[in-house]
N, C-alpha and C positions, 0 to 999 in steps of 0.2 A: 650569022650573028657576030658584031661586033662588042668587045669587053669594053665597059667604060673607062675605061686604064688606058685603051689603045691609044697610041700616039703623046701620051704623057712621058715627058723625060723627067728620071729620077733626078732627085736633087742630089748634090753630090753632098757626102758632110762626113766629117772624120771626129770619132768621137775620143774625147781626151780622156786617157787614159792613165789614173793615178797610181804611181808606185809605190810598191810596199813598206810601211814605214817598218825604219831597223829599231831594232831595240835600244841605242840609243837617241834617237827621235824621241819611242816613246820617253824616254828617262828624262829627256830634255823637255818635253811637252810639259810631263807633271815640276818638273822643276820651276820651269817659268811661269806656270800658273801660281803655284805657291807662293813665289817673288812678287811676282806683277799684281797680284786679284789678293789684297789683305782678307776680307770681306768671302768671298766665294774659292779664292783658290785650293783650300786643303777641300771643300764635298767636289768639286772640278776636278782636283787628282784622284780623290777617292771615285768617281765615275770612270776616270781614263781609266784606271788599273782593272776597275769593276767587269766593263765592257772587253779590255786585252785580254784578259784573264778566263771571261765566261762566253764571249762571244753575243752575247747580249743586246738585242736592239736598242737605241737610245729611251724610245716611251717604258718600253720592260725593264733597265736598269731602272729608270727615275720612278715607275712604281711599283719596286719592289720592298716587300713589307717582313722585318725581323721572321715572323711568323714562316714563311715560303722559304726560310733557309735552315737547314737540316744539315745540325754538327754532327749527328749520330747515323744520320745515313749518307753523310759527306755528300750533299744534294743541293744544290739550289733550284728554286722552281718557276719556271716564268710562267708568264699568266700573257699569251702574247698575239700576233698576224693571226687572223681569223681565228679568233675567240680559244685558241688551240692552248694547254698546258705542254710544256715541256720539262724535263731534268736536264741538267748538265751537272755531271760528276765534278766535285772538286777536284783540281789538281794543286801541286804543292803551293803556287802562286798564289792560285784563289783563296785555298782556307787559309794560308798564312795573312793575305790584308783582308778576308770578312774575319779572321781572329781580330786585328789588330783594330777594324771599322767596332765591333762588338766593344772593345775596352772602352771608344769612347762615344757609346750609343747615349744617346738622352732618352726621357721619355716618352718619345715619339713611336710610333709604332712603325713608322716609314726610314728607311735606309737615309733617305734621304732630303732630312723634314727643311718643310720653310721656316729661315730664319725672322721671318718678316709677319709670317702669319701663325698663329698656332693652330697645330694639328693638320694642317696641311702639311704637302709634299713639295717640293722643286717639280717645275715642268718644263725647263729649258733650259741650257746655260750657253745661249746663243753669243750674248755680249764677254763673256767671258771664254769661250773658245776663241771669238775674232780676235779680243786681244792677243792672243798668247798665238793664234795664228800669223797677226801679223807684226811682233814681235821678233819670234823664231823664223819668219820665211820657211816654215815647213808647209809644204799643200795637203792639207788635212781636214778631213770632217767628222761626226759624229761615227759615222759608217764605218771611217777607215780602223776602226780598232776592233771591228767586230771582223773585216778580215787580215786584219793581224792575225787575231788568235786562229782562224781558220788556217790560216797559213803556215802559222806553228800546228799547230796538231798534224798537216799533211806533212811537215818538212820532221815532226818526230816520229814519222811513221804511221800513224793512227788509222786505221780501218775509212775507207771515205763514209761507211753509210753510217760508222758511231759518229765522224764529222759531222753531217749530214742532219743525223737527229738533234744533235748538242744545238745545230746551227737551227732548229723549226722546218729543215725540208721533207717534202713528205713522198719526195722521188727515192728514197732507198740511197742517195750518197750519189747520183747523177749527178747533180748541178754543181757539188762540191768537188767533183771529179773533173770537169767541164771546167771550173774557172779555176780552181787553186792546184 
């Protein structure tokens, strides 16, 4: 019996590999959006820090709802990849800007409401990342701040598998162990 693979040569392909942005990146990222984006760039810094800080998928930052965040059990709650709930504990970062996101909440009930439509939420800030992307020449996407923060919590020491759960893995802190 022959495998139908036999005789196929692999493609060769080298995948590119994004480096860890430093802390002043990120500083520099939210800086330049607030310069550059009149219009979107304070909820664009407020998501950059959002995501550094919690580790938070892009869709689960932008619909996360006042309600799912918990001053009194220092909690925020995602709602997220396969239909799964998660916590991630505040650290001094996070509750300090959802403190300071809370001072200037409107009556929205979303983190992170559209300015365009009422009661609605933001669902993307694609055009406002490229700019500031291609502003800064920093190589960055929505992703890269979710492992930032993974990267700080292994580089402050933190347990991989409390990593692991903050981050939605349901491998016990493998995969966070494996790449960060």
């Amino acid at each position: 019996q022959k495998l139908p693979t036999e005789g196929i040569k692999e493609l060769r392909h080298a995948y590119k590999t994004k480096p860890l942005l430093s802390v002043q990146q990120v500083e520099e990222i939210i800086g330049k959006a607030e310069s550059l984006c009149p219009r979107s760039g304070k909820q664009f810094s407020d998501f950059v820090k959002l995501c550094a800080y919690s580790g938070g998928r892009m869709k689960e930052v932008l619909s996360l709802r006042w309600d799912k965040i918990s001053f009194d059990k220092r909690l925020v709650e995602f709602f997220g990849k396969g239909s799964k709930t998660r916590h991630v504990d505040f650290n001094p970062k996070l509750e300090a800007h959802l403190r300071d996101m809370l001072s200037r909440k409107s009556d929205s009930p979303w983190l992170f409401p559209s300015q365009r439509i009422k009661g609605a939420r933001i669902t993307s800030f694609k055009k406002t990342l490229e700019k500031v992307r291609n502003d800064t020449g920093i190589d960055f996407s929505n992703h890269s701040f979710r492992h930032y923060f993974a990267s700080m919590c292994v580089m402050a020491g933190i347990d991989f598998g409390v990593v692991g759960s903050w981050l939605g893995h349901a491998d016990g802190g493998a995969l966070a162990a494996k790449v960060y």
